[in-house]
N, C-alpha and C positions, 0 to 999 in steps of 0.2 A: 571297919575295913580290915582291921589287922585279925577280925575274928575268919571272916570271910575267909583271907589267904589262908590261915592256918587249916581250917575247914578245907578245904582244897587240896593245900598237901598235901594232910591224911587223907584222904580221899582217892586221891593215887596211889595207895597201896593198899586199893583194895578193902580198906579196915571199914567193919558196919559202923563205927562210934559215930564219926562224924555227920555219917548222914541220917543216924538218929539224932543227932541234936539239932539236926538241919528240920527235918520232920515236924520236931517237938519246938521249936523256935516261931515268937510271939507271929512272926509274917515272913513265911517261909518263901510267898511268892516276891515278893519285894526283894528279900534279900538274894533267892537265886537270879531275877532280873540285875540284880545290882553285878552280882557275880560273873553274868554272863557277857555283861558290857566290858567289864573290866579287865578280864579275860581277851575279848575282844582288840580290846582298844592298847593292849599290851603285847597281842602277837604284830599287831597290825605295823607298831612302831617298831617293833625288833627286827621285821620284814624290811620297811623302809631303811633303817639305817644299814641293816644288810647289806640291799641292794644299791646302794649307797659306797659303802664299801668297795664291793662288787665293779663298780661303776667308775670308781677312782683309780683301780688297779687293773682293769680290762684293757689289754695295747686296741686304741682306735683305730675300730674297723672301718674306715675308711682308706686309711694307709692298707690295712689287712685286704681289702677290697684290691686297691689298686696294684698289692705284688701279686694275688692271684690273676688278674686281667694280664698282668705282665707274662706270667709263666704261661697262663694259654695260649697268649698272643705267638709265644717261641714256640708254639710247639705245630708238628709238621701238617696237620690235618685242616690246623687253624688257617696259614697260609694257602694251602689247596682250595678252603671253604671261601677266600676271599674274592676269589673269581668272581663269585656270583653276586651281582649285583643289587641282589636285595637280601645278601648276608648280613652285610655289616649294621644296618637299621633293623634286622629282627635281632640280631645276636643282643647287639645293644639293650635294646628293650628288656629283652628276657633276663639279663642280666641284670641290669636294674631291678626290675621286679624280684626277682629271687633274694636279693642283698637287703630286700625290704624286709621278704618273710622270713627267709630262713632263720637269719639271728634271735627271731623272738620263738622260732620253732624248738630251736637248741639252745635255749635258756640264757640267752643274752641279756642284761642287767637293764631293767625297764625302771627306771626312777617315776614317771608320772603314774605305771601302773599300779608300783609300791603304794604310792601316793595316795592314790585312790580305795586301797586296802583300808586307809584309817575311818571312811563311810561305809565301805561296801560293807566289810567283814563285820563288822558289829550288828548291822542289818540283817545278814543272813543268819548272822550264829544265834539271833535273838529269835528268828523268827524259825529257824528249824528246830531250837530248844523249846519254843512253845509247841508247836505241832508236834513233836513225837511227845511231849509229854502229855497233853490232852491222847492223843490215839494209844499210846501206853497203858495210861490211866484207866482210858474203857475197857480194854482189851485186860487187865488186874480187877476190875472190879467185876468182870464177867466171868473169874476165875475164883473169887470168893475172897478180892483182896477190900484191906481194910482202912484202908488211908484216903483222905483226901485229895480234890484237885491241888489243891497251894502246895499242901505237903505232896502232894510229885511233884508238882514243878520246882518246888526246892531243889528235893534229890537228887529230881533226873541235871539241875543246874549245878550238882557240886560232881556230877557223870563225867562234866565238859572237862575235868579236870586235866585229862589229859594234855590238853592243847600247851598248856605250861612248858611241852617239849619242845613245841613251835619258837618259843622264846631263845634257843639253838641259832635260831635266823638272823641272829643277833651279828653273828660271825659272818664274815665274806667264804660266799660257795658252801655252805654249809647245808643239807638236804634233808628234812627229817620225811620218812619213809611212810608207809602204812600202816605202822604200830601205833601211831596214833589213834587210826578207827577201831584197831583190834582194842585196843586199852580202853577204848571210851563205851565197847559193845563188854565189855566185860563191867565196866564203872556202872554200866545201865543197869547190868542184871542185881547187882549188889543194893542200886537204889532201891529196885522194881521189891527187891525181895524184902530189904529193910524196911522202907515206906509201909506197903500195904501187908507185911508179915505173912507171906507167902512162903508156899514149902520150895523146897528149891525146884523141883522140875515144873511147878505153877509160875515161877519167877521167871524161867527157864523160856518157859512159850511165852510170857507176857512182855517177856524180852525181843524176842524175835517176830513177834506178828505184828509188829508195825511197819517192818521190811517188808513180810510178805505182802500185806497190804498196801504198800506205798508200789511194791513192783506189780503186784494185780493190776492195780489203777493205770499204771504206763504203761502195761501193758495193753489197757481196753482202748490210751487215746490210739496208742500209734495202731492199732486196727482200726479206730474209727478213723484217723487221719489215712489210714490206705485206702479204706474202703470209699471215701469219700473223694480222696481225689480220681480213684479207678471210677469214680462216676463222672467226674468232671472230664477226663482227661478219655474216658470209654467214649462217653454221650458225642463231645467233641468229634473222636474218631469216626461215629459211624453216622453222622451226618455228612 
């Protein structure tokens, strides 16, 4: 455990050591699996208590609700609209409903959502660390790279390093940005390159064609999803 973190840290600056020894390590898939839970399951709870945080110091928008309703209520147009006697049942409505979404639109402190972060987020980050590094891997070996399946998935698992900034969320209101994806596409290329001993502008593309390839492919459903509903939705029509 305490090899893995340090492996990690150095990993975030960039430095090839670590992920040569990641590489060169008796089970390098195991250990970046282990990595990538842990990881995982570490932003997941710094999120929760976050928002948690978050959630203790937030004034109840309920109250917050009710002196906006008030201020509209005073105000002149409000009065005019109330003539109409199927205002006050739409106004209502609409208003409800808005008081639902709005708050989680503009970042309102969702404790069960946090919550839910300590399954979800280990799920995904396990299962997108596998698939970019298998498509990785083919996309380096097609390039003349010289490393194994385990040993990238090691690598591209000490890449995730990044996410460690996420641990930031730990604080109430605290937001870490996109330099997360930028640090982790930069972490990729250093594995891509160390792993299978690639020249840099080999590491370079073998870095980035898992992108292209992931948006080729979304790009082909949502034509076949237009294409298929203009059929549904054509055929429909001109009958």
């Amino acid at each position: 455990m305490k090899t893995l973190i340090r492996l990690a840290w150095e990993a975030l600056f960039l430095r090839e050591e670590p992920y040569g020894e990641m590489r060169d390590s008796p089970s390098p898939t195991l250990r970046g699996a282990g990595l990538v839970a842990l990881l995982a399951l570490a932003v997941a709870l710094a999120g929760l208590v976050g928002t948690a945080l978050e959630w203790a110091t937030t004034p109840n928008l309920d109250d917050i609700q009710q002196i906006v309703l008030e201020g509209l209520q005073e105000m002149s147009w409000y009065g005019e609209m109330e003539a109409d006697p199927g205002f006050q049942q739409g106004f209502d409505q609409w208003y409800e409903w808005g008081w639902r979404i709005f708050p989680t639109i503009f970042g309102a402190p969702n404790i069960a959502s946090a919550a839910s972060q300590i399954l979800l987020l280990p799920l995904v980050l396990v299962l997108t660390w596998f698939l970019y590094g298998v498509v990785a891997h083919l996309f380096a070996r097609m390039l003349g790279g010289q490393g194994g399946l385990g040993q990238m998935l090691g690598c591209t698992a000490l890449a995730l390093a990044p996410r460690l900034l996420n641990l930031a969320t730990l604080l109430p209101y605290v937001v870490v940005g996109g330099v997360v994806g930028s640090w982790t596409l930069l972490c990729r290329y250093v594995a891509l390159k160390t792993c299978h001993r690639l020249t840099w502008g080999r590491a370079l593309a073998a870095t980035l064609l898992p992108y292209v390839a992931l948006a080729l492919v979304a790009a082909s459903f949502t034509c076949l999803g237009g294409a298929v509903a203009a059929l549904i939705f054509g055929g429909g029509t001109s009958q």
